[in-house]
C-alpha positions in Angstrom: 11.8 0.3 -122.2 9.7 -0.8 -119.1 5.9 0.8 -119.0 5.1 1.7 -115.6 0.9 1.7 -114.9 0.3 5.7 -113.7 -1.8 5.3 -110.3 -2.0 9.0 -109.5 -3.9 8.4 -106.0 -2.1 5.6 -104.8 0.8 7.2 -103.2 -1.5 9.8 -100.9 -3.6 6.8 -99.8 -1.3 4.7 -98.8 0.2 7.4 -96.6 -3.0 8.1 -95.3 -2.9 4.6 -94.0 0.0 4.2 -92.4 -1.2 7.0 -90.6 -4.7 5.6 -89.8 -2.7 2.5 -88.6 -0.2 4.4 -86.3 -3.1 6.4 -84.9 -5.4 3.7 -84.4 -2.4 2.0 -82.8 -1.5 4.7 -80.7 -5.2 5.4 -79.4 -5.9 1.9 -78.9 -2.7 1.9 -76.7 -3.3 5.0 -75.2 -6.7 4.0 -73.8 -5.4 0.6 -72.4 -3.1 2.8 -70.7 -5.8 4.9 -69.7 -7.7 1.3 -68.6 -5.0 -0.2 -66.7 -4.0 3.3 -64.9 -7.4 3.3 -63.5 -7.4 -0.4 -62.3 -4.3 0.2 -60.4 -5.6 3.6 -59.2 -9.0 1.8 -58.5 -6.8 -1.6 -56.8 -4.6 1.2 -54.7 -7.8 3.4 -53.8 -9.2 0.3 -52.2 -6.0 -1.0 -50.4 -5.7 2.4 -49.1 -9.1 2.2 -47.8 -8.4 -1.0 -46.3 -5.6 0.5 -44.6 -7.6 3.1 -43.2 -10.3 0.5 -41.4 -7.5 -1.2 -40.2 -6.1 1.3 -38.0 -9.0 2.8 -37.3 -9.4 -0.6 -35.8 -6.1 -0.7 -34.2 -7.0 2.9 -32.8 -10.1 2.0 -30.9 -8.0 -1.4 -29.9 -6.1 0.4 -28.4 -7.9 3.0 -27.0 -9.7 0.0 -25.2 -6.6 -1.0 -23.9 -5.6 2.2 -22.7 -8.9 2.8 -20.9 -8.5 -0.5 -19.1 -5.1 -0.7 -18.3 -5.9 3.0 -16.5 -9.4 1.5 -14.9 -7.1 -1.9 -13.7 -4.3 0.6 -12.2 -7.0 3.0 -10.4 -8.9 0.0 -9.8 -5.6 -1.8 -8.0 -4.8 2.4 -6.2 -8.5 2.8 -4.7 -7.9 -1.4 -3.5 -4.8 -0.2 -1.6 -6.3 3.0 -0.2 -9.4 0.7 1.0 -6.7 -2.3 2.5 -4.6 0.9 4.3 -7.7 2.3 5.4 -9.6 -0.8 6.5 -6.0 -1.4 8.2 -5.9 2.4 9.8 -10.0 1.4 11.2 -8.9 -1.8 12.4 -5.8 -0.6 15.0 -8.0 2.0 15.7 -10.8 -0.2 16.9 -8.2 -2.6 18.8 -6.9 0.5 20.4 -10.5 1.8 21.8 -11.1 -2.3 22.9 -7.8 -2.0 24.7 -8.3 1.1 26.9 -12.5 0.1 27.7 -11.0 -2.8 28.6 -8.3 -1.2 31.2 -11.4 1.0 32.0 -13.2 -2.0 33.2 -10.1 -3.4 34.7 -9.6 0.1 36.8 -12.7 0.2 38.1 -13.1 -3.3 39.0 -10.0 -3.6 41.0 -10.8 -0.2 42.6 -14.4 -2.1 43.8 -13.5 -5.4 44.1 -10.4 -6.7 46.3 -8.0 -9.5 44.4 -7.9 -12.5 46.9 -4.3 -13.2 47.7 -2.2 -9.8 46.3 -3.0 -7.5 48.8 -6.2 -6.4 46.3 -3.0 -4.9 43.9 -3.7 -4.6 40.7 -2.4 -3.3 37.2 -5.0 -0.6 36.2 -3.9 0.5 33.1 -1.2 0.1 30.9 -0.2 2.1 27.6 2.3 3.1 24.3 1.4 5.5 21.9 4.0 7.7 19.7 5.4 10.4 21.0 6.9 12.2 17.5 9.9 10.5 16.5 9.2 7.3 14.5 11.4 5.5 17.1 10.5 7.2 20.4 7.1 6.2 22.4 5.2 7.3 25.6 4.9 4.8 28.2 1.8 4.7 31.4 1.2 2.5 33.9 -1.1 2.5 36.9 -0.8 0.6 39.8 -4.1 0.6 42.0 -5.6 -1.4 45.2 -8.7 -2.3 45.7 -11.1 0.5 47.5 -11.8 -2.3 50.4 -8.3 -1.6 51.4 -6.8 1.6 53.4 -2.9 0.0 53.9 0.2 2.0 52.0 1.3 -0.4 49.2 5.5 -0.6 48.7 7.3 -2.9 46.3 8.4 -2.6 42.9 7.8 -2.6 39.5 9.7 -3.6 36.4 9.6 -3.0 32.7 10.8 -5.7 30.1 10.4 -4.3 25.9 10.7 -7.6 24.0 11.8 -8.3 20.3 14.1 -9.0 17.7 17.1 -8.0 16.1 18.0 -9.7 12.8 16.2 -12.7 14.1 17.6 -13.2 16.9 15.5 -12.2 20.2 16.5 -9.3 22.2 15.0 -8.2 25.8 15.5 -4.6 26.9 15.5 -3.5 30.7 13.3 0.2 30.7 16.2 1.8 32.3 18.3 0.8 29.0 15.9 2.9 26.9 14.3 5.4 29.2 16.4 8.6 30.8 14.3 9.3 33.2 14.2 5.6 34.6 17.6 5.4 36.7 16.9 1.6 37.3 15.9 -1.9 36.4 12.9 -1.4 39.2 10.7 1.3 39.6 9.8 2.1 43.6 6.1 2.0 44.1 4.7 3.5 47.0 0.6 4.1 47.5 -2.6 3.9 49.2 -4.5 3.8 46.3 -3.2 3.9 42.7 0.3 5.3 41.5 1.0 6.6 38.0 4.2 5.6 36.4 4.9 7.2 33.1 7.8 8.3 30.4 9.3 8.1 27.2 11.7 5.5 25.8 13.4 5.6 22.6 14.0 1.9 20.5 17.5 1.4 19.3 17.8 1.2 15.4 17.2 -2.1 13.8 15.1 -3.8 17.2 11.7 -5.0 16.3 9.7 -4.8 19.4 6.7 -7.2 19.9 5.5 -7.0 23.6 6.1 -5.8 27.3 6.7 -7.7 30.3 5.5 -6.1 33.9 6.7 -7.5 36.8 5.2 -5.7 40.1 5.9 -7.2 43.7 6.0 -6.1 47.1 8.7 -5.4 49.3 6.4 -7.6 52.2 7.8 -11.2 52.1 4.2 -12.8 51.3 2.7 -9.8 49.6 1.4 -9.2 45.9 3.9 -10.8 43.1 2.3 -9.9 39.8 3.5 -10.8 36.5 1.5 -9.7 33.0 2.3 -9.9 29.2 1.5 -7.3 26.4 2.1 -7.3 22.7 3.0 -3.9 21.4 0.2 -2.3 20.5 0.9 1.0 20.0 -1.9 4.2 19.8 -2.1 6.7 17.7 -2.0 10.0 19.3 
């Protein structure tokens, strides 16, 4: 017969143990939990933030960019408006040089006589657009010098000068002009004759300049030959 020692509170504590163990285990892993939870929330809070700076960053980058790509390209459309208007100012100016200067040549050869052409002289000469991108208004005048009272008579003749593809091309008036039935043009005055009309460029001819030949129909009279570069004025 084995005696067994009677411990009447040894079974209740020793459960009460194991319990204080698993709790005390259980809150000690339930607050490292707790712990690491809010390092990774605190670690992911401050990535997040850094994420945030970093396209705000990228925002106002770009927001620069944007600004000056938009200043560059008005910068680059207000340079072309000024180039297309300094351009514009420009023909203008050589325009208004061009007919003072016929101004001065009219009234000079009206006053003065030319020694050795009968005191014949080209006044004035002329293109400017007449509508049609490809259509333009011709004037010439012919004039003699105020010293001289004799009726002039020759002959004048138009010459439009250029290229097509390259290659150089020379067009008589009467090619372009309807109301020009011939390579010469009749002059007949006492003191200035007006010659003017409308020619129309065929497609793809680049013009460039004029050629006026005027002579008389006397066999040692005027024999006058000028060059002009197509400048045309803006009506």
């Amino acid at each position: 017969m084995k005696v067994v020692p009677h411990r009447p509170f040894f079974g209740p504590l020793s459960i009460m143990g194991v319990a204080l163990l698993v709790l005390s285990t259980s809150a000690g892993a339930y607050f490292a939990g707790q712990h690491q939870l809010r390092k990774t929330l605190d670690q992911t809070s401050r990535e997040h933030e850094k994420v945030l700076v970093e396209l705000e960053k990228v925002r106002s980058e770009n927001e620069s960019l944007r600004i000056r790509a938009a200043t560059a390209e008005q910068s680059v459309t207000i340079g072309e408006q000024a180039s297309e208007s300094v351009r514009g100012e420009l023909v203008e100016k050589e325009n208004q040089i061009a007919e003072l200067k016929q101004e001065i040549s009219f009234y000079r050869g009206i006053m003065a006589p030319s020694e050795g052409s009968e005191g014949v002289s080209i006044g004035r000469f002329s293109i400017s657009e007449a509508g049609d991108s490809r259509r333009y208004q011709y004037k010439l005048l012919v004039q003699q010098s105020s010293a001289r009272h004799d009726v002039v008579t020759g002959a004048a003749r138009f010459t439009i000068f250029g290229q097509v593809d390259g290659e150089v091309r020379r067009y008589a008036l009467a090619d372009l002009s309807e109301q020009v039935d011939s390579e010469s043009i009749p002059l007949r005055f006492k003191y200035f004759q007006n010659i003017e009309g409308e020619l129309q460029l065929p497609e793809g001819f680049e013009p460039e300049g004029v050629e006026l030949s005027l002579k008389s129909s006397k066999r040692k009279g005027f024999n006058i030959d000028q060059r002009y570069g197509w400048l045309v004025q803006k009506t």
